[in-house]
C-alpha positions in Angstrom: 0.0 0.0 0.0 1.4 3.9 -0.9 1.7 6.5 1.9 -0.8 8.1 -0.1 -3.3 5.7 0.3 -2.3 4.3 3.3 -2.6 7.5 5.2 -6.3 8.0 3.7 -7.0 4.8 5.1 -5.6 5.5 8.3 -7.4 8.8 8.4 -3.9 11.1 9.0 -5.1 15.0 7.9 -2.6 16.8 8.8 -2.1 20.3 8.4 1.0 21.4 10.1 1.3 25.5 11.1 4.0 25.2 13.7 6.5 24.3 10.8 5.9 27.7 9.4 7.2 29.3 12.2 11.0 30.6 12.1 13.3 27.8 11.4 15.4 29.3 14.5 12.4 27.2 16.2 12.8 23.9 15.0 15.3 20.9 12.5 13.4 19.4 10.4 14.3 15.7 10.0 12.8 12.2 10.0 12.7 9.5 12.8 15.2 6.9 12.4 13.5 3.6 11.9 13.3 0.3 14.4 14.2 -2.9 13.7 10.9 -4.3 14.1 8.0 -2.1 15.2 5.2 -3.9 17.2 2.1 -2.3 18.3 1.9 -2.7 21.7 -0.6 -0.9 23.5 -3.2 1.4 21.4 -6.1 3.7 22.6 -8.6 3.0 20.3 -11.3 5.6 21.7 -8.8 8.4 21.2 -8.1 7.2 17.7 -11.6 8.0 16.9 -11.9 11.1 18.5 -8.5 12.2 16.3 -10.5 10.7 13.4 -8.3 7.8 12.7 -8.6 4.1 11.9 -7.7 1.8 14.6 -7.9 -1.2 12.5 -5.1 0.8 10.1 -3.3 2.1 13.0 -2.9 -1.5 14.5 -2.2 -3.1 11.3 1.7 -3.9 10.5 2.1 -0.6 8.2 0.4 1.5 11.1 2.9 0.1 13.7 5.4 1.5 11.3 4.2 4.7 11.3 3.6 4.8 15.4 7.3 3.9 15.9 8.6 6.3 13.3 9.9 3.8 10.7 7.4 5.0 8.3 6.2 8.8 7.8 2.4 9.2 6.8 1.9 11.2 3.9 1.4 14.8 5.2 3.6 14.8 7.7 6.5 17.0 8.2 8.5 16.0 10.8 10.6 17.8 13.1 12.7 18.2 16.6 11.5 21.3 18.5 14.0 23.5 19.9 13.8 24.9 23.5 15.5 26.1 27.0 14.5 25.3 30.1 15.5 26.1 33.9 16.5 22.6 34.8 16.3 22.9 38.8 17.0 26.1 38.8 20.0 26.1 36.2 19.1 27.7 32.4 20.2 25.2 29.3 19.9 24.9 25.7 17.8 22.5 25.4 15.2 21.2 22.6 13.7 17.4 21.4 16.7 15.1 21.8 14.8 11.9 21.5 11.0 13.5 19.9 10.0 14.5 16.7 6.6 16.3 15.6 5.1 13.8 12.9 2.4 17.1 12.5 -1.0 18.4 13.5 -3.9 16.6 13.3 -7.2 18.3 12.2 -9.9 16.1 13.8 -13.9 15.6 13.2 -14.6 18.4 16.1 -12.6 20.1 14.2 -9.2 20.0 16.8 -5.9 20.8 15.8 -3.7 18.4 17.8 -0.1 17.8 18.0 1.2 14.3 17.1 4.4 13.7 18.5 7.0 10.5 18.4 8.7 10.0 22.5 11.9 7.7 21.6 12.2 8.2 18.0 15.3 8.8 17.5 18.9 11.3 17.7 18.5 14.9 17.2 20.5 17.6 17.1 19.4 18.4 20.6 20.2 15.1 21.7 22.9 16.2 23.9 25.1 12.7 23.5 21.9 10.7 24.0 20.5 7.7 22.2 17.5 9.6 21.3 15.6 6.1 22.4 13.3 5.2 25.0 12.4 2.3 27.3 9.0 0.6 27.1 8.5 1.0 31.1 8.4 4.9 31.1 6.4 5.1 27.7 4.1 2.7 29.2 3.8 5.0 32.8 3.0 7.8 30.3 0.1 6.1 28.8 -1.1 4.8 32.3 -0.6 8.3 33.8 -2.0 10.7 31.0 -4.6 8.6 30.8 -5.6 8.7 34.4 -5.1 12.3 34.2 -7.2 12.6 31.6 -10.6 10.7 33.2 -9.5 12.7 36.2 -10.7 15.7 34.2 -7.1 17.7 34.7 -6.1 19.2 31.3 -3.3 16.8 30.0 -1.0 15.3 26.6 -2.4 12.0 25.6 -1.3 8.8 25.0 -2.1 7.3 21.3 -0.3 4.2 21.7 3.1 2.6 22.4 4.9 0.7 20.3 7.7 -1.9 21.0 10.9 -1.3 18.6 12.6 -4.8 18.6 15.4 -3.0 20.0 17.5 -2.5 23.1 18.1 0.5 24.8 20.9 0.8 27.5 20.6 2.8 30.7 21.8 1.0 33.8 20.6 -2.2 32.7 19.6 -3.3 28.8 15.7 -2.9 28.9 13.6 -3.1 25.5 12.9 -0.3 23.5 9.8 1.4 23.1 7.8 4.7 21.2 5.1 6.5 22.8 2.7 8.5 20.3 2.0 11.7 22.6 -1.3 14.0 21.4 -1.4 17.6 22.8 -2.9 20.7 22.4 0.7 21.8 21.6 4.3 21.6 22.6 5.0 25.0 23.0 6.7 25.4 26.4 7.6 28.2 28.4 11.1 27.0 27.3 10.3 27.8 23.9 9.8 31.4 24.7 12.9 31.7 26.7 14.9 30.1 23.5 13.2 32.6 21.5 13.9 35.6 23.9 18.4 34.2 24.0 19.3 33.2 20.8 16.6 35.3 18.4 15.4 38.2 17.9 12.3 40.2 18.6 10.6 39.2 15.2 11.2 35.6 16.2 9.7 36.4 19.8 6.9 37.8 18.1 6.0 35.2 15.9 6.1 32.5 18.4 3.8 34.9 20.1 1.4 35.4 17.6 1.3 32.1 16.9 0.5 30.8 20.5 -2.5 33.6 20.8 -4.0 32.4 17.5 -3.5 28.7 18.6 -4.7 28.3 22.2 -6.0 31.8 23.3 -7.8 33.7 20.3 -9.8 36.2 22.4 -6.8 37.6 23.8 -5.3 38.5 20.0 -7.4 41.2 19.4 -6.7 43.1 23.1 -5.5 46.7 22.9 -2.1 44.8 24.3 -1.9 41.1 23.5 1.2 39.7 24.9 0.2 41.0 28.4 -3.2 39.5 27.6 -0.6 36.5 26.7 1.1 36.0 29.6 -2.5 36.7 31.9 -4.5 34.0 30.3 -1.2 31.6 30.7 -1.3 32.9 34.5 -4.3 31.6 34.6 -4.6 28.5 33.6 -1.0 27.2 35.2 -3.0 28.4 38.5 -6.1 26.3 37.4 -4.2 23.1 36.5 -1.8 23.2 39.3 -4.7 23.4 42.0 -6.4 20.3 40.3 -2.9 18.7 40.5 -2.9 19.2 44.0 -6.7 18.6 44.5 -5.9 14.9 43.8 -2.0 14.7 45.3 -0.2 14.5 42.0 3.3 15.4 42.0 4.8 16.2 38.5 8.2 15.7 40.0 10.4 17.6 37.2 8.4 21.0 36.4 11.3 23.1 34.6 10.5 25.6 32.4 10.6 23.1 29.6 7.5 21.5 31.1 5.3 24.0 31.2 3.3 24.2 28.5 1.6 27.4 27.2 -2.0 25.3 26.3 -2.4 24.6 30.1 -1.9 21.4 30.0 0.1 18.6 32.1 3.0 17.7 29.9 6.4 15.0 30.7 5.5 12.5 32.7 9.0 11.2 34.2 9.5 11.0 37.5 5.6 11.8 38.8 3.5 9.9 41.2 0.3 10.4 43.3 1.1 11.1 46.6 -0.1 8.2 49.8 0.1 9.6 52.9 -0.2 13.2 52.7 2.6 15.3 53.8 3.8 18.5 51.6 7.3 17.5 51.6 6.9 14.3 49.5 8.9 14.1 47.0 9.2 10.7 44.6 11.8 11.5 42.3 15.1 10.3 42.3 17.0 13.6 41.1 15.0 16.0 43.1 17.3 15.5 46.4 16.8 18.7 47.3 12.8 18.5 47.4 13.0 21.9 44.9 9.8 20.1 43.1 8.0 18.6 46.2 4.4 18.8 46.5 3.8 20.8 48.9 6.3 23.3 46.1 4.3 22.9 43.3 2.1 26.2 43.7 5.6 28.3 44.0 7.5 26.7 41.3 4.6 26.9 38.8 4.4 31.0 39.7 8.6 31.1 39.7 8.0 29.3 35.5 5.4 31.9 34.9 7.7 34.8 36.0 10.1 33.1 33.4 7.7 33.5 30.6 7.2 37.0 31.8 11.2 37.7 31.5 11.0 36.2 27.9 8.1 38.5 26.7 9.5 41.6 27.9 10.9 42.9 24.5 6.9 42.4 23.3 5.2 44.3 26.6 7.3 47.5 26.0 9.7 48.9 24.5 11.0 50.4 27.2 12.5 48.0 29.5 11.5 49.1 32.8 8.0 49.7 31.6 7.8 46.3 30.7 9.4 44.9 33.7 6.3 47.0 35.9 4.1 45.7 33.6 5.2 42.0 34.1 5.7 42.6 37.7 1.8 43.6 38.1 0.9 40.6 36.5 3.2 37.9 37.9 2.1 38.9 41.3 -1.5 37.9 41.2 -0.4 34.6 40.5 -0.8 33.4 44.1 -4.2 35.0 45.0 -5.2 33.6 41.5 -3.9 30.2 42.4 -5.5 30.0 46.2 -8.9 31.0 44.4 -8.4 27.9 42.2 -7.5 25.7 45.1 -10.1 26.7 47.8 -12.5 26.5 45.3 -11.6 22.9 44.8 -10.8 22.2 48.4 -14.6 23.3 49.3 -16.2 20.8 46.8 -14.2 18.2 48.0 -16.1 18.8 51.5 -19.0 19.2 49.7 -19.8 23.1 50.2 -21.4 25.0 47.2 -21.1 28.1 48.7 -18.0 30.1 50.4 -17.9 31.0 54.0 -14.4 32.8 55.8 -13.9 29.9 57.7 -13.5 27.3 55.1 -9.9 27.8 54.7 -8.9 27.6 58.0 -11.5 24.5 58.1 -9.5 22.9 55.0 -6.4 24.1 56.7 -7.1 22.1 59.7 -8.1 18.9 58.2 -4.9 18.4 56.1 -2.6 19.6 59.5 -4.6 16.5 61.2 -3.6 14.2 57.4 0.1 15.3 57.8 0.4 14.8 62.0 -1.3 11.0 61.6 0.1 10.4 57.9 -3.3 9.6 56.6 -3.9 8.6 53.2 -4.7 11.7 50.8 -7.0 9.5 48.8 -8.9 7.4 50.8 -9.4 10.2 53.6 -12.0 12.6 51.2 -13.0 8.9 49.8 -14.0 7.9 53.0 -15.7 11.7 54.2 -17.9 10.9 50.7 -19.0 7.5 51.7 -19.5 8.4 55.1 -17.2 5.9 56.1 -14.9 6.9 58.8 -12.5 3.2 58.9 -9.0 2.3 57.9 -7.2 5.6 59.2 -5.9 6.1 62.4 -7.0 9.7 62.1 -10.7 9.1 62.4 -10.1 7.4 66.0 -8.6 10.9 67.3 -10.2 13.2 69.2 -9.1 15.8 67.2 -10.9 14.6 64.1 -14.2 14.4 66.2 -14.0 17.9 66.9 -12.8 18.9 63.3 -15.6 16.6 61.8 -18.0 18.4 64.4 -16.7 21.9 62.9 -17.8 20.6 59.3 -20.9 19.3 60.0 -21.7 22.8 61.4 -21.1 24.3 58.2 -22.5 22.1 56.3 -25.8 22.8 57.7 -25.5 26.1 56.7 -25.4 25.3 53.4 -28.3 26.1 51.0 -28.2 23.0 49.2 -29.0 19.4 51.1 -27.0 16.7 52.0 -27.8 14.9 48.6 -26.5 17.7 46.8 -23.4 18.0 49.3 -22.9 14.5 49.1 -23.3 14.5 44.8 -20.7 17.5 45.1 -18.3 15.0 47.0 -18.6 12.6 44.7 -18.0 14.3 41.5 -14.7 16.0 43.2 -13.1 12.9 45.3 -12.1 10.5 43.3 -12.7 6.3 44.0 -9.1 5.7 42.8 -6.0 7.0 41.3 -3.2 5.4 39.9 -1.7 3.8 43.3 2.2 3.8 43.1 2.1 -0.2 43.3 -0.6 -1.1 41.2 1.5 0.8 38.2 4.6 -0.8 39.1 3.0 -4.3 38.8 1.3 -3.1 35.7 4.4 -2.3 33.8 6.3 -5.5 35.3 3.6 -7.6 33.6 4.0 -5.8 30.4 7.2 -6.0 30.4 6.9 -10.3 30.7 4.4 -9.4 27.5 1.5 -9.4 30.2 -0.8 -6.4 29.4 -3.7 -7.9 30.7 -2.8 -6.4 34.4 -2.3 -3.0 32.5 -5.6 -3.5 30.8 -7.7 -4.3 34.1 -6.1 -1.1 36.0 -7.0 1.3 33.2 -10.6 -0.1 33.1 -10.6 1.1 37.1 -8.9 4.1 36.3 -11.3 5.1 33.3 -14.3 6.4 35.7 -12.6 7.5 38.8 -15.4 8.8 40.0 -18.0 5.8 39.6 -17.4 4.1 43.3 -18.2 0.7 41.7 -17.5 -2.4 43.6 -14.8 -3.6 41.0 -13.1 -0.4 42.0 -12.7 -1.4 45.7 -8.9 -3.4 45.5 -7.8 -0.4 43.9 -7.7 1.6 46.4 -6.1 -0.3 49.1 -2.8 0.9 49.9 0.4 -1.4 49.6 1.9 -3.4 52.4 4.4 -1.4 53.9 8.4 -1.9 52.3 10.1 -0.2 55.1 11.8 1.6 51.8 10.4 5.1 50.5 9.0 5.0 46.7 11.5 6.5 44.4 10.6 7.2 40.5 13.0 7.6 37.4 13.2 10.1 34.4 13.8 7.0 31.8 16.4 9.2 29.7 
């Protein structure tokens, strides 16, 4: 079968406007090809919403093409380039191991990026092998996924594909492509490797072409780059209250890994938190805790003060009007993000309205979590079933006083308990991806056992449903003695 009609029958339309940007923003070259591509996980209700062909995708030519050893017809592939604070420290950065097959235009009429993980060296490689393992491509896909039913903005996972192929990192492990659809891969890093090594025209195009992508309105305010950088403000504040609404920890948010769509993008060294405690941290390179939960609010405004630096030369052109400018902006970004938060916090309890009090009453819950290390989870799980077991907590005096404080308020509610208790339920979820349950997921897979993969996504799929099928997965693991420690996979 041609590309030509191969891509027809997959359903590929692509339509790609990011590769008319400034070439100082990209390298256009194609993935190098695998020895022997093997689908080896696909999501086939995703494929339809992108207006594709499952069958085709799955078939041996569509394997090809999902692990880069084929290029669909309208594709233009290409390795984004980008910079990034990396813990603090500014690099050169850009795709050393991805490459942008295109945009897809979808039946709703979406423009979507479609992007190979593991496809291959760049020029941005960096002395890597441009290759990934099938463990972290497979975490992606569990993760994102999760993420996604969650209802927290997120990149998607299309499907992974097994490359015949070792890679080598401390051990030989097999090699592995994950398809990744977003909104976009523009980063915050993209505007700070716009801002160093371009010019102003460059800065302005990437710009321009962010507001006409993901924030439309805002391209016709009287000044658009400030309208920019407020809607970005915005919706980093949103997503990383619903991140901490269910205890996720990103565990690596450089500037690289923000993206300017508002989405959650990179999933390497992220977990969902146990026992609650603000200091968690999971991954192995954050010894310092810099990316810790508790963090997350303060590292997400420290990224958007980055973007702010970048768009300077586009707020003014005088430089310290721009910096007051920025400066006015940037520092609503907390009172923005505790809006989000509380907000989210208050459902969680089941309150529709707002009283004072309901921080300090949130406030006072989570202190009580931290002193008696009670499960994040299962705690609001447990407050929506009415079904004070399994945590020490619930036996303290304190909690019967605290739990007396709520009830208070909820009574003062305008809405009923039904409603309070409905709120709870759409805000709390049943399960998440438990730390253990993913580990033995991609151990199976790993042995060519997907089926324990397969049966945890079905849980995770409607995390709000409380079915009975759901109940093992949210048990918590036996205790190792050893604290849970996640890896980048580069």
């Amino acid at each position: 079968m041609t590309d030509i009609a191969f891509t027809a029958k997959a359903g590929w339309k692509f339509d790609n406007s990011y590769a008319q940007l400034p070439q100082l923003l990209f390298t256009r070259l194609d993935p190098t090809p695998v020895r022997k591509p093997q689908l080896a996980v696909l999501n086939a209700p995703l494929a339809a919403a992108l207006g594709l062909d499952a069958e085709a995708l799955a078939s041996p030519a569509g394997a090809a093409v999902l692990a880069g050893s084929r290029v669909p017809e309208g594709a233009e592939p290409l390795a984004q380039a980008y910079a990034g604070h990396q813990f603090g420290y500014f690099n050169k950065l850009g795709d050393g191991r991805a490459l942008l097959l295109g945009e897809q235009l979808t039946p709703a009429g979406e423009r979507l990026d479609i992007q190979l993980k593991g496809s291959g060296r760049t020029p941005y490689s960096r002395g890597g092998d441009g290759r990934a393992a099938l463990g972290p491509m497979l975490r992606e896909y569990i993760i994102s996924e999760a993420m996604h039913a969650l209802g927290i903005p997120t990149t998607r996972s299309l499907a992974v594909t097994t490359t015949g192929e070792p890679v080598y990192r401390e051990v030989e492990l097999p090699g592995a492509v994950l398809t990744r659809v977003a909104a976009s891969h523009v980063r915050v890093g993209t505007f700070q490797y716009a801002a160093q090594w371009g010019g102003v025209e460059e800065l302005r195009a990437l710009a321009d072409y962010t507001l006409q992508r993901h924030y439309p309105a805002c391209a016709s305010a009287e000044h658009r780059y400030l309208a920019l950088l407020e809607a970005v403000m915005q919706r980093q504040a949103a997503l990383i209250a619903q991140w901490m609404q269910v205890g996720f920890i990103h565990g690596v948010m450089n500037t690289d890994n923000m993206a300017l769509s508002g989405e959650t993008i990179d999933y390497g060294p992220c977990a969902f938190m146990d026992a609650y405690d603000p200091e968690t941290v999971f991954s192995s390179i954050d010894r310092q805790g810099r990316y810790a939960y508790g963090n997350q609010p303060y590292i997400a405004a420290w990224n958007v003060a980055r973007l702010a630096e970048a768009l300077l030369p586009l707020l003014d052109e005088d430089r310290e009007a721009a910096l007051q400018l920025a400066q006015e902006k940037i520092e609503r970004f907390g009172a923005i993000y505790q809006g989000y938060w509380l907000s989210g916090m208050r459902a969680k309890l089941g309150l529709h309205g707002a009283e004072d009090e309901d921080e300090a009453l949130v406030g006072e819950l989570l202190e009580l979590m931290r002193q008696y290390r009670a499960d994040y989870t299962n705690t609001f799980r447990a407050l929506t079933l009415d079904r004070l077991t399994g945590e020490l907590l619930f036996e303290t005096p304190a909690f019967v006083q605290w739990r007396e404080r709520w009830t208070s308020r909820l009574e003062r509610e305008q809405t009923t308990r039904e409603a309070a208790e409905a709120l709870m339920r759409s805000s709390n979820p049943a399960v998440i991806p438990r730390n253990h349950r993913v580990e033995a997921a991609l151990e199976a897979a790993e042995q060519d056992d997907y089926s324990v993969m397969d049966k945890l996504l079905a849980a995770l799929a409607q995390p709000f449903a409380y079915t009975p099928e759901q109940e093992a997965y949210a048990e918590l693991p036996l205790s190792s003695g050893r604290p849970y420690r996640t890896y980048c996979g580069t």
